[in-house]
C-alpha positions, 0 to 999 in steps of 0.5 A: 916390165917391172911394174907389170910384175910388181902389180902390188908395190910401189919402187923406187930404184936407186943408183949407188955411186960408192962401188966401181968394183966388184968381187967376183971370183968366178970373172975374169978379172976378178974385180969387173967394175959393175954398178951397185943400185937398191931396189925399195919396195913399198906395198900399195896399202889402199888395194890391201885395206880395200880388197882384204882387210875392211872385207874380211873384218866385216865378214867376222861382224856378220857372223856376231850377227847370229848372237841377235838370232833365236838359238832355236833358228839352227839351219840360219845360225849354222848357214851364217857363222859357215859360210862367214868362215868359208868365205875367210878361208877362201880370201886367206888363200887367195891373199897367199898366192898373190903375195910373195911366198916368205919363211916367216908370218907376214902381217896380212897373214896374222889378220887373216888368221885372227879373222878366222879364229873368231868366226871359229870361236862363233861356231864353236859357241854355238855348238855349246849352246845347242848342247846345253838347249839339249840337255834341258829337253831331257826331262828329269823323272817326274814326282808325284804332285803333292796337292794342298789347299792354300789358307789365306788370312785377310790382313788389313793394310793401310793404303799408302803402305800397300804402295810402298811394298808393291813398288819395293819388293818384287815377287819371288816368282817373276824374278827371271833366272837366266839359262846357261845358254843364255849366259854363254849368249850374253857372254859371248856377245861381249867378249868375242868383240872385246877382244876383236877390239884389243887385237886392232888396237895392237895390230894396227900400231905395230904394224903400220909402225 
C-alpha cells in the first residue's frame, strides 16, 4: 500500500526501540505504550534525470538553435523559441502536481524555473533584433548625390613592393562593420550558454550534496 502511493520514493522504515511510552494527554492513561519508528525517504533520481531534467535542458538547447537561423526567418524563429517555452511550462506544471506540495522552492522547481527563464531571454532577444532590423529599414531623407570625376595618377611601383602592400593593408572598403543585431546575435549566442553552464556547475553540486 505504501509503495502504490510513494510511486516516486524509495523507504525505509525503521523500528525505535528507546521509547515504550508515549505522552498523550487526551489517552487514558496518559502515558499508553506505543512504538516510535522513522520513515526516510529517498526520491528515485534516475526517472527525475530522465523524465525532467535531461528533457527540459534539451528543450532550452533547441531554442539557442534559432541563433544559426537568418533573423529575417520570423514565422521558424518565433514558432521555435514559443513552442520550446510552451513546452517548459507544460513540463514545470506537471513536475508540481506529481510532487508533494511544500511551503518553500524545491530544487526540480529551481530548474525548471532557470529552464524557462532562458528560453524567455531567447525570445526576448529576438524581439530586440527584430526591432533594430526595423529601425534600418527606415530610410533616412535621401541627399542630393554629388558627382565627380576621379583623377587617377599612374605611379610606377616595383613588383615585390606591390605584393608587400596587397598582402599588408586591406581596403577601407571591404573591412565588414557589424550591425547592432548582429552584435546582439553574437552576443547572445555566447552568454545565454555561459551562463546556462555556471547554473549546472552550482546547481548540480549543491543539490546532490
Amino acid at each position: 500500500m505504501v509503495r502504490e502511493q510513494l510511486t516516486n520514493y524509495e523507504y525505509s522504515f525503521n523500528i525505535i526501540p528507546q521509547n515504550t511510552t508515549c505522552t498523550c494527554y487526551a489517552c487514558i492513561p496518559p502515558d499508553p505504550p506505543c512504538v516510535l519508528a522513522s520513515l526516510k525517504l529517498t526520491r528515485k533520481m534516475m526517472g527525475y534525470m530522465l523524465g525532467t531534467f535531461l528533457p527540459s535542458g534539451l528543450f532550452v538547447i533547441v531554442s539557442w538553435a534559432s541563433f544559426f537561423w537568418p533573423a529575417d526567418v520570423i514565422p521558424g524563429r518565433t514558432v521555435l523559441v514559443i513552442t520550446s517555452l510552451l513546452t517548459l511550462i507544460s513540463m514545470h506544471t506537471a513536475v508540481r502536481q506529481s510532487s508533494p506540495e511544500t511551503s518553500y522552492m524545491k530544487g526540480v522547481d529551481v530548474w525548471m524555473f532557470i529552464c524557462i527563464l532562458h528560453s524567455i531571454f531567447t525570445l526576448f532577444e529576438y524581439g530586440i533584433v527584430l526591432y533594430f532590423m526595423k529601425r534600418q529599414k527606415v530610410s533616412p531623407v535621401s541627399k542630393p548625390v554629388e558627382t565627380y570625376h576621379p583623377v587617377t595618377k599612374v605611379i610606377p611601383v616595383k613588383p615585390h613592393l606591390v605584393k608587400e602592400i596587397s598582402a599588408g593593408v586591406e581596403a577601407p572598403e571591404e573591412r565588414s562593420q557589424l550591425k547592432p543585431e548582429e552584435k546582439l546575435e553574437k552576443l547572445a549566442t555566447w552568454l545565454l550558454p555561459i551562463s546556462f553552464l555556471l547554473f549546472n556547475i552550482i546547481y548540480w553540486p549543491y543539490y546532490i550534496t
